[in-house]
PALO-247862 format. One record per residue: residue number from 1; residue in one letter; z negated, x, y negated of N, C-alpha, C, O in turn. Coordinates in steps of 0.001 Angstrom, whole numbers, m for minus. Each point is the difference from the previous one (the first is absolute). Layout:
N
<NUM,"A",<Z,X,Y>,<Z,X,Y>,<Z,X,Y>,<Z,X,Y>>;
...
END
This chain:
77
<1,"X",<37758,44023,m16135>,<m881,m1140,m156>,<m442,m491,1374>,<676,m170,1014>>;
<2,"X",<m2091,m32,m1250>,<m311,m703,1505>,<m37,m1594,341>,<462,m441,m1052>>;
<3,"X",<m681,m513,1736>,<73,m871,665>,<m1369,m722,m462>,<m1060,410,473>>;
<4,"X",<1072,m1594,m1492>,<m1831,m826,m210>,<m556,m81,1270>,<771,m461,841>>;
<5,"X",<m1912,779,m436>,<m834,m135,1201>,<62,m1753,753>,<m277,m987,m681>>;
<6,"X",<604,915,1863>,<m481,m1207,441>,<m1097,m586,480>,<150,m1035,648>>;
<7,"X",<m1631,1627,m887>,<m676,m256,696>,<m1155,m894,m733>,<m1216,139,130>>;
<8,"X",<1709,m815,m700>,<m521,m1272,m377>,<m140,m1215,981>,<973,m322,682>>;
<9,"X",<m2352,m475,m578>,<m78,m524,402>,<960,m1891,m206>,<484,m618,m949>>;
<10,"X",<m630,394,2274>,<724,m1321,m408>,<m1182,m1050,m159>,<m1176,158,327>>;
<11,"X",<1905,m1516,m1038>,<m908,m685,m183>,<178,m1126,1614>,<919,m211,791>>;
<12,"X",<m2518,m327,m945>,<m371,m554,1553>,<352,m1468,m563>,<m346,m696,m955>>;
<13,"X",<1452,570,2355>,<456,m1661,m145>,<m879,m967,580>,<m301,139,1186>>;
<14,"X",<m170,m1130,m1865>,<m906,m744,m135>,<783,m1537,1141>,<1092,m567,m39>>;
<15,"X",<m2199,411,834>,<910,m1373,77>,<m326,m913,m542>,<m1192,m106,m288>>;
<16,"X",<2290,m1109,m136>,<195,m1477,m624>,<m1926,m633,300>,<m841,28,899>>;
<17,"X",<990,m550,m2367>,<m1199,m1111,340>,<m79,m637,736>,<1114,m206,481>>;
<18,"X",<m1956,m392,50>,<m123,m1236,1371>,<m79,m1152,m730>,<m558,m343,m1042>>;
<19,"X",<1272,m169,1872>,<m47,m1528,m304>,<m943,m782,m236>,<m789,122,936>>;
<20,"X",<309,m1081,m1875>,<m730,m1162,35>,<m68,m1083,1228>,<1004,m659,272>>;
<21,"X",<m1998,528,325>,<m265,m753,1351>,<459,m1118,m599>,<m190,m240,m1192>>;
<22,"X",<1107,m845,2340>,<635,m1393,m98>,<m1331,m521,772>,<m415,m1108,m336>>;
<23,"X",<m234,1768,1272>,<m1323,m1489,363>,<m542,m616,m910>,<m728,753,m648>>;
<24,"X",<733,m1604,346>,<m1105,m1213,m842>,<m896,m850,766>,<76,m1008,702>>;
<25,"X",<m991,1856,m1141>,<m1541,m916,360>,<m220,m757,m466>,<826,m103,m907>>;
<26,"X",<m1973,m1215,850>,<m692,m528,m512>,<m1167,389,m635>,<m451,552,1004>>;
<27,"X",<m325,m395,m1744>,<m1090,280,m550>,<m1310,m513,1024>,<m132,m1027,665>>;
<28,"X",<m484,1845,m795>,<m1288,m566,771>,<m654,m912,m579>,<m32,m140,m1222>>;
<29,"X",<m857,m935,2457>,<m896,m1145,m923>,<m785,490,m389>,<m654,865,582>>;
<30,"X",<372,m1533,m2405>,<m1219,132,m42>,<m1105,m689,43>,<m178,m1204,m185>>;
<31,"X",<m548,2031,437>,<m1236,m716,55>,<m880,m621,m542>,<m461,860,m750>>;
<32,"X",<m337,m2098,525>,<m919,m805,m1084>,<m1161,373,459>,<m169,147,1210>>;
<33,"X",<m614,21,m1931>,<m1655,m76,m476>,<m577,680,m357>,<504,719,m862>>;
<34,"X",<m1535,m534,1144>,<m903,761,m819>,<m416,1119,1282>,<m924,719,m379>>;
<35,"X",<1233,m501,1345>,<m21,686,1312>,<923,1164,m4>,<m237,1084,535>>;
<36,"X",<1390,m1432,m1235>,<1155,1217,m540>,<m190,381,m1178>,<36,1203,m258>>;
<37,"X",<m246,m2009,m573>,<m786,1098,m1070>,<m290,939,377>,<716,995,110>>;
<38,"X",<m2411,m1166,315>,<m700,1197,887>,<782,1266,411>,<m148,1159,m388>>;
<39,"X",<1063,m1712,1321>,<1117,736,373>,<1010,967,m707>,<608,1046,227>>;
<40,"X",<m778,m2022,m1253>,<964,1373,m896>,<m345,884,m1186>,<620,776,m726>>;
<41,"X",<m1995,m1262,844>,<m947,882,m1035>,<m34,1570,1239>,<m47,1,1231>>;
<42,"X",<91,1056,m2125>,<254,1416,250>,<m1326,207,m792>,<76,90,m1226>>;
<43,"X",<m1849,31,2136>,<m618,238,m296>,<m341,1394,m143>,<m997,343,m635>>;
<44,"X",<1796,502,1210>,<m306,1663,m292>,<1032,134,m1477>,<889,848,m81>>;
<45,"X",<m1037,m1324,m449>,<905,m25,m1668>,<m586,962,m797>,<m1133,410,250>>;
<46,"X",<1694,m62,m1054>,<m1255,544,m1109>,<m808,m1109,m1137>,<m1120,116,m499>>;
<47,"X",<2174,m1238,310>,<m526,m1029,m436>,<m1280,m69,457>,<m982,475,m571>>;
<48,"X",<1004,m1361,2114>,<m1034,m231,717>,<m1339,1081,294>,<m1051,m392,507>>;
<49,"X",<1292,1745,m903>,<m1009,669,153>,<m817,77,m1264>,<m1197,288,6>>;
<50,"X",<1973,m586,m1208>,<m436,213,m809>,<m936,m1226,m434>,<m720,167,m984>>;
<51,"X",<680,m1899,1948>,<m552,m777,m523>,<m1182,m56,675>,<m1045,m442,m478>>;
<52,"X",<1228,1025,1948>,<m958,203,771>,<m1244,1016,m457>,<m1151,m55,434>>;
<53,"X",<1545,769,m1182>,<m787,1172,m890>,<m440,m293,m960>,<m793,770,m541>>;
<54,"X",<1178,m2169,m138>,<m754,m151,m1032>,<m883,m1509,466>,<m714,m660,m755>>;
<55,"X",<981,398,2065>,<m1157,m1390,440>,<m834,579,290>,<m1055,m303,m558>>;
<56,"X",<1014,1575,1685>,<m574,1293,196>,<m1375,m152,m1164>,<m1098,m547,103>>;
<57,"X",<1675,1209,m1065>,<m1085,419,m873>,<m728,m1329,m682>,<m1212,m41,m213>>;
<58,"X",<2102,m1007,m89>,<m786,m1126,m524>,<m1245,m608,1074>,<m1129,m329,m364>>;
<59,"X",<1539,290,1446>,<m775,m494,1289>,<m1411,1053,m212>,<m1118,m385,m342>>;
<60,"X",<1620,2112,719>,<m1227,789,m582>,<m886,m495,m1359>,<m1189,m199,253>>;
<61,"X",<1523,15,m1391>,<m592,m50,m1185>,<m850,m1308,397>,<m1230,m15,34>>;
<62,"X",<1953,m939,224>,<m898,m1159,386>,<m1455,m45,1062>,<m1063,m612,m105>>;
<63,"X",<1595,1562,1137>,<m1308,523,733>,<m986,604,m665>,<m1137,m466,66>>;
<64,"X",<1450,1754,m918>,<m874,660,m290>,<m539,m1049,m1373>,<m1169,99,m376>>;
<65,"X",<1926,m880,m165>,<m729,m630,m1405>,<m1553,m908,983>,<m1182,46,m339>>;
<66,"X",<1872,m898,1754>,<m671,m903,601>,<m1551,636,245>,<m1059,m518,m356>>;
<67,"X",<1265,1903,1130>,<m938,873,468>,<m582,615,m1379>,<m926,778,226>>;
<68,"X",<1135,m882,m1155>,<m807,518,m1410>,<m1023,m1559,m372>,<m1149,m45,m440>>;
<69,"X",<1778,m735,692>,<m557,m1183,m583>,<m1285,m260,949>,<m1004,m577,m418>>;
<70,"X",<1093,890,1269>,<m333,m1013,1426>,<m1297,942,m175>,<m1160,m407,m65>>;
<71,"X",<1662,1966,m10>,<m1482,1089,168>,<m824,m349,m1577>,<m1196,m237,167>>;
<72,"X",<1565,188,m1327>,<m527,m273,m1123>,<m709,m1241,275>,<m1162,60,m401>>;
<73,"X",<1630,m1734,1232>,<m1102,m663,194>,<m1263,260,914>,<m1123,m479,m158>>;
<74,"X",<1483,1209,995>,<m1050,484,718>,<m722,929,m1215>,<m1152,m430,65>>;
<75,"X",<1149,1154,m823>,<m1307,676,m220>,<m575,48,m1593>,<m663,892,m528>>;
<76,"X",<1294,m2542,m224>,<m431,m940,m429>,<m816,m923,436>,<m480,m819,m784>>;
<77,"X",<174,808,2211>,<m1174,m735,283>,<m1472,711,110>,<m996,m679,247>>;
END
């Protein structure tokens, strides 16, 4: 009889979790008005692209309705 092979790998000892930091901060101030708002609106959003895309087109429709109207009084006279 022969000898089970040893050439199994071992398993890799991991080290211990790290500790939870004891510094305690304070929270940062915040800020009032309507100036941080601004500030924390994330205008590359998809939200935001998507409202911008549809003022986009309302703003267009309104031009071209204005410029339909405007040429129809001209050649009614």
């Amino acid at each position: 009889m022969s000898k089970p092979s040893k050439q199994a790998k071992r398993a890799v000892e991991l080290q211990p979790a790290a500790r939870p930091s004891r510094i305690r901060r304070e929270p940062p101030p915040a800020d009032k008005g309507v100036a941080s708002l601004v500030n924390k609106i994330d205008w590359g959003s998809r939200e935001w692209e998507v409202r911008f895309a549809v003022a986009g087109i309302i703003f267009f429709a309104v031009a071209i309705t204005a410029v339909v109207f405007d040429i129809g009084h001209v050649l009614s006279l």
